[in-house]
C-alpha positions as CSV (number, residue, x, y, z in Angstrom):
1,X,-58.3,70.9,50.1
2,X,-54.7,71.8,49.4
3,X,-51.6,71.0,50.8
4,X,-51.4,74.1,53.3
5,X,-54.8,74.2,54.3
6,X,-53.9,69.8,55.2
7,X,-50.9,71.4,57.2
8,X,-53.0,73.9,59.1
9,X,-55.4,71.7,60.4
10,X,-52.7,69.0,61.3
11,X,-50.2,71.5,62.9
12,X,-53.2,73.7,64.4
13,X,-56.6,72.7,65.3
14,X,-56.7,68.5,65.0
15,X,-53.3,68.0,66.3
16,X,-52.6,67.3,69.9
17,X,-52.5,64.0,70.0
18,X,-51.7,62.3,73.3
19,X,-48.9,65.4,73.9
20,X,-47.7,64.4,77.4
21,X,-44.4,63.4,78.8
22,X,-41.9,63.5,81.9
23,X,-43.3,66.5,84.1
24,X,-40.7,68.7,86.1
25,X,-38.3,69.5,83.1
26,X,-38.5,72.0,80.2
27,X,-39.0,70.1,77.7
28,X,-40.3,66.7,78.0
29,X,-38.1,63.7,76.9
30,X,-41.7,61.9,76.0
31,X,-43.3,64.0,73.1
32,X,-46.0,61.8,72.1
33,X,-48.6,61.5,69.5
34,X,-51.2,59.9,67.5
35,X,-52.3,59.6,63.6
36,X,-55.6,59.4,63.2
37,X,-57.3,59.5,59.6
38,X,-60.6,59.4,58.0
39,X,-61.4,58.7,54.7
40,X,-65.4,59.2,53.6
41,X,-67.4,57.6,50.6
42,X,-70.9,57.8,49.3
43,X,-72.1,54.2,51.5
44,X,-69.1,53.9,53.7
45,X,-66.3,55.8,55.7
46,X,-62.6,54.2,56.6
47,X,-60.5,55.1,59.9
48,X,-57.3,54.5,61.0
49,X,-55.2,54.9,63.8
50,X,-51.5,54.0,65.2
51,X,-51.7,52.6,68.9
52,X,-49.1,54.4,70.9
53,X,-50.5,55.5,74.6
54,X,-48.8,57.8,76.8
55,X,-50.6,59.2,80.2
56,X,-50.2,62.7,80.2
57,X,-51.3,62.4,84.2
58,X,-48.9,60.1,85.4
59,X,-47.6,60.7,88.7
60,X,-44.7,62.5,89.3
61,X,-41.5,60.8,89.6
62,X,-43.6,57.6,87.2
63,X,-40.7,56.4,84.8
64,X,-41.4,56.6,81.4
65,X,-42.4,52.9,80.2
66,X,-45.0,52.9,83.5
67,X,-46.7,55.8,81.5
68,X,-46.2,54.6,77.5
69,X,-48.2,51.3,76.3
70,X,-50.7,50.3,73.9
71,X,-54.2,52.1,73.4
72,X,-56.9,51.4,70.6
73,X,-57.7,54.4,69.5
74,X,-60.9,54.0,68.1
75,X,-64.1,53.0,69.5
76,X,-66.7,50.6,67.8
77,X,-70.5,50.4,68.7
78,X,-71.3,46.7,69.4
79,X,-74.7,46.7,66.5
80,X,-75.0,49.9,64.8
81,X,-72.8,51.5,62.0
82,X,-71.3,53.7,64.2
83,X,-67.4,54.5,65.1
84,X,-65.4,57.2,66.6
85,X,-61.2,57.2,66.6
86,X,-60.0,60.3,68.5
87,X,-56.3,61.5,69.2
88,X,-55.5,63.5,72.4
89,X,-55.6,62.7,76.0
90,X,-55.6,58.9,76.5
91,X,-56.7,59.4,80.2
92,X,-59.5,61.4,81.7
93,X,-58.5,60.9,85.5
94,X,-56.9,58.1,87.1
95,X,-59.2,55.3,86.6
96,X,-60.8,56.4,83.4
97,X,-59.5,55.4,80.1
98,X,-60.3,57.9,77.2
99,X,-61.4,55.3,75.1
100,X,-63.6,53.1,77.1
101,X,-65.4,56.4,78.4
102,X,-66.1,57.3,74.8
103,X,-67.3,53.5,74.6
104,X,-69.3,53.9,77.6
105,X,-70.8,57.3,75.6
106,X,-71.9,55.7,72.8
107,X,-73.2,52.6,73.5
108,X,-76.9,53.4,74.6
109,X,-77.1,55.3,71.3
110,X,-79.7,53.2,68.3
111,X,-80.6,54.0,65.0
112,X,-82.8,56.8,65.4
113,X,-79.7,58.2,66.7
114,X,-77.5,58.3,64.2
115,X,-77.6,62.2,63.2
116,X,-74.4,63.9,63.4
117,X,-75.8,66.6,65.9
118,X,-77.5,63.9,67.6
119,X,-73.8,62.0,67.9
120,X,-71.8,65.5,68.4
121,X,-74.3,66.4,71.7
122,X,-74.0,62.9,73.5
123,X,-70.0,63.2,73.1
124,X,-69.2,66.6,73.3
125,X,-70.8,67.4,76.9
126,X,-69.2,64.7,79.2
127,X,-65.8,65.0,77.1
128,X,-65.7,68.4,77.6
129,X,-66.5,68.4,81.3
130,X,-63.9,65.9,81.7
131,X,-60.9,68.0,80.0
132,X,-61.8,70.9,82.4
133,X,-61.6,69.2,85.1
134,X,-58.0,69.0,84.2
135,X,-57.4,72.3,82.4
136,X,-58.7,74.2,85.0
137,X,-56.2,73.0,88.2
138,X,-53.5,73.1,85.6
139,X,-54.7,76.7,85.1
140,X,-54.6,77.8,88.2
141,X,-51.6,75.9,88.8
142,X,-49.8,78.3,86.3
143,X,-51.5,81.4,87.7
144,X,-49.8,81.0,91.1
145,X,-46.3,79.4,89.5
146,X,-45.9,79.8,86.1
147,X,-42.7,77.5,86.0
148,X,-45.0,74.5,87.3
149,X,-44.0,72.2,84.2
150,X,-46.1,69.7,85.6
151,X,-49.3,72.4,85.3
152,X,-47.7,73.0,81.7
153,X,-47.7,69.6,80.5
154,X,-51.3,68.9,81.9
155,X,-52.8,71.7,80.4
156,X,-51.0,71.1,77.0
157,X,-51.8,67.7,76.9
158,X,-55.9,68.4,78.0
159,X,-57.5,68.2,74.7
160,X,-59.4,65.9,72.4
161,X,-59.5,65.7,68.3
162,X,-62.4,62.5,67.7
163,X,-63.3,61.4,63.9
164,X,-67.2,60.2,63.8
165,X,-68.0,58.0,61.1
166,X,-71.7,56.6,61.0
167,X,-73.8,55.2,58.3
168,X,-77.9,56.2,58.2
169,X,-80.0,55.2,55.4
170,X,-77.2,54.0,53.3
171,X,-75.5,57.5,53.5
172,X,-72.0,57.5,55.6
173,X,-70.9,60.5,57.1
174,X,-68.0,61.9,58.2
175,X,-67.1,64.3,60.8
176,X,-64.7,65.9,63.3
177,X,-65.2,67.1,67.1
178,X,-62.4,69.0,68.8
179,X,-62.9,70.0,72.2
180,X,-60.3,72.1,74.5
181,X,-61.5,75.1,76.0
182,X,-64.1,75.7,73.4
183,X,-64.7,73.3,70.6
184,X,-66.1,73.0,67.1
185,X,-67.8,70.0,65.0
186,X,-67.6,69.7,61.2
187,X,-68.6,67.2,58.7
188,X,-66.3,66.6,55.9
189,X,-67.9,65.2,52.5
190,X,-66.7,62.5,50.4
191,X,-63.9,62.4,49.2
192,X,-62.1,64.9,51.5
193,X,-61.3,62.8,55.0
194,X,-60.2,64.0,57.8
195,X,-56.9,63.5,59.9
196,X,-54.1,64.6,62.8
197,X,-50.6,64.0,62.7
198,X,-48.1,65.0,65.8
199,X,-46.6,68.2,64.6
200,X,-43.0,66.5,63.7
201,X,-44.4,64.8,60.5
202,X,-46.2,68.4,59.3
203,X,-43.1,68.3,56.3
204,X,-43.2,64.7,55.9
205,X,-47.2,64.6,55.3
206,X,-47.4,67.7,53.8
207,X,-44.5,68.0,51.3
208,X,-44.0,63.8,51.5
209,X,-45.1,61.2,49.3
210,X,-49.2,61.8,50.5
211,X,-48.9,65.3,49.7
212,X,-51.9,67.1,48.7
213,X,-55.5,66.1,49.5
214,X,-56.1,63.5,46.8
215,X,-52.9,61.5,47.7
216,X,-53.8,61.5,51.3
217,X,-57.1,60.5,51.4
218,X,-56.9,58.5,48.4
219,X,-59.3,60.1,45.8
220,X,-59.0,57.8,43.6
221,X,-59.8,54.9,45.5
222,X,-63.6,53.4,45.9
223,X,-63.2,49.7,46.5
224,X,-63.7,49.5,50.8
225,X,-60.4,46.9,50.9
226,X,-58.6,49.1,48.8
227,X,-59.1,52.0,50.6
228,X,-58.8,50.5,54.0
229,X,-55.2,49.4,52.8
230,X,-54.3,52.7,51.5
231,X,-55.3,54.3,55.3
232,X,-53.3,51.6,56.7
233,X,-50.1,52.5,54.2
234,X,-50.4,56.5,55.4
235,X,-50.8,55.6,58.8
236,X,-47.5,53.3,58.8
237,X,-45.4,55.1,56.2
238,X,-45.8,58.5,59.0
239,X,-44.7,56.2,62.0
240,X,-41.3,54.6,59.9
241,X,-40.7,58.2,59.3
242,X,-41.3,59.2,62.9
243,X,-38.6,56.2,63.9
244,X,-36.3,57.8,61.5
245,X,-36.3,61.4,62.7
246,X,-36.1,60.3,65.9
247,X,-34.0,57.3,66.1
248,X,-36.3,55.3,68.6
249,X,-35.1,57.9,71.4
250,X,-38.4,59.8,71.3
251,X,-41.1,58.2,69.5
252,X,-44.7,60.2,68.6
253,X,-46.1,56.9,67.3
254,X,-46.1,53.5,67.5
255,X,-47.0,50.1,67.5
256,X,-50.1,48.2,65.3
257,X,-52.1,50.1,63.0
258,X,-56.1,50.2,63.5
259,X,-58.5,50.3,60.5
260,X,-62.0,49.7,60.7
261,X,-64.8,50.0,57.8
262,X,-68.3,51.6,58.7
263,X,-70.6,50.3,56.3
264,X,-74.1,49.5,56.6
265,X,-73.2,45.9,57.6
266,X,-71.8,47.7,61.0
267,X,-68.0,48.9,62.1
268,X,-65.1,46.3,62.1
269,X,-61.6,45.9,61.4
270,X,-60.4,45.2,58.0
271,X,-58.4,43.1,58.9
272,X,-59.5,41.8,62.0
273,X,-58.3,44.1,64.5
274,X,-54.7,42.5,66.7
275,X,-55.7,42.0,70.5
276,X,-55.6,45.4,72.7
């Protein structure tokens, strides 16, 4: 995969990533975003993900640090092999975080399970109800006043990009739900990974130091630590480069940086993951 085609997913299809912000102005003063990133080999499969949460459904009049904190952005089955980091709406309704409802989703799942159809079909239903129950008021919202900003940013914001890594019989896999009005599912084999960026680090990531598909996703690394630390490096280098663009005023990412290893030992940070 060359640099373009990286671009076009990032600035297309798998970037969207937690795009809320102040509602009732043009053009919100809190563009957020995430990085997520997903690197596969033949027995295991690395994600990352920066931590930066901003609630696309606050209430109006909410000031902007009682919607922005810290989210980790990738959930981790308590026994199997099994993880999923995903970019996009950090909030489903008022009381439900994205994250622990994607917890909640996986966790009856066991070993005869772990199929990526299998994982794709126990996600994708609930997830997708749960976006149109938000896309469809801001919808109609915009049919009857298409200056409702706060409509706007809902139904911008209303989408989900999530990474699946499992491993089954000592085979990891790889693979990419997207879910908005419609969605698609694709695995990606080893070494291609998958990832999102927020669309303000498309030059940076695609003409940057990780330009190209083997310096992103690290072709040339095998070793699990190694790789895991290579993740980590992509992840952080796009969030000091985020901080410079926008000189802390409007950040797209932030804070710690996520990595967790899917092996056939199970899914856990490398390091051990900071306290949510």
């Amino acid at each position: 995969m060359g640099s373009v085609r990286l671009r076009s997913i990032a600035a297309a299809a798998m970037v969207c990533c937690l795009a809320g912000g102040a509602l009732g102005s043009a053009e919100p003063p809190l563009r957020t975003g995430t990085i997520i990133l997903g690197v596969p080999r033949a027995q295991f499969v690395v994600l990352g993900a920066d931590r930066l949460w901003t609630n696309a459904l606050a209430k109006p009049g909410d000031l902007p640090w009682d919607r922005r904190g810290r989210q980790v952005k990738i959930a981790r089955h308590a026994s199997l092999p099994l993880a999923i980091a995903a970019a996009g709406l950090g909030t489903l309704g008022p009381q439900q975080d994205t994250m622990a409802y994607i917890g909640e989703l996986i966790t009856p799942l066991d070993r005869s399970s772990l199929g990526f159809d299998a994982i794709i079909e126990r996600l994708r239903p609930p997830l997708h109800e749960a976006l149109r129950a938000v896309r469809e008021p801001a919808r109609r919202a915009l049919a009857t006043d298409p200056s409702d900003a706060e409509a706007r940013a809902r139904l911008k914001a209303a989408r989900l990009t999530l990474l699946v890594a499992y491993v089954s019989a000592d085979r990891a896999t790889l693979g990419s739900l997207e879910i908005e009005d419609d969605w698609k599912a694709r695995r990606e084999p080893p070494p291609r990974g998958a990832v999102a960026w927020p669309s303000a680090l498309d030059r940076f990531y695609s003409k940057g130091p990780f330009a190209g598909a083997s310096a992103l996703f690290g072709y040339s690394i095998n070793q699990p630590a190694k790789l895991a630390e290579h993740v980590r490096r992509v992840i952080e280098a796009g969030i000091r480069e985020d901080a410079r663009l926008n000189l802390e005023r409007d950040r797209h990412v932030g804070g710690p940086v996520d990595v967790v290893l899917v092996d056939e030992k199970g899914a856990r940070c490398v390091p051990p993951c900071s306290p949510p």
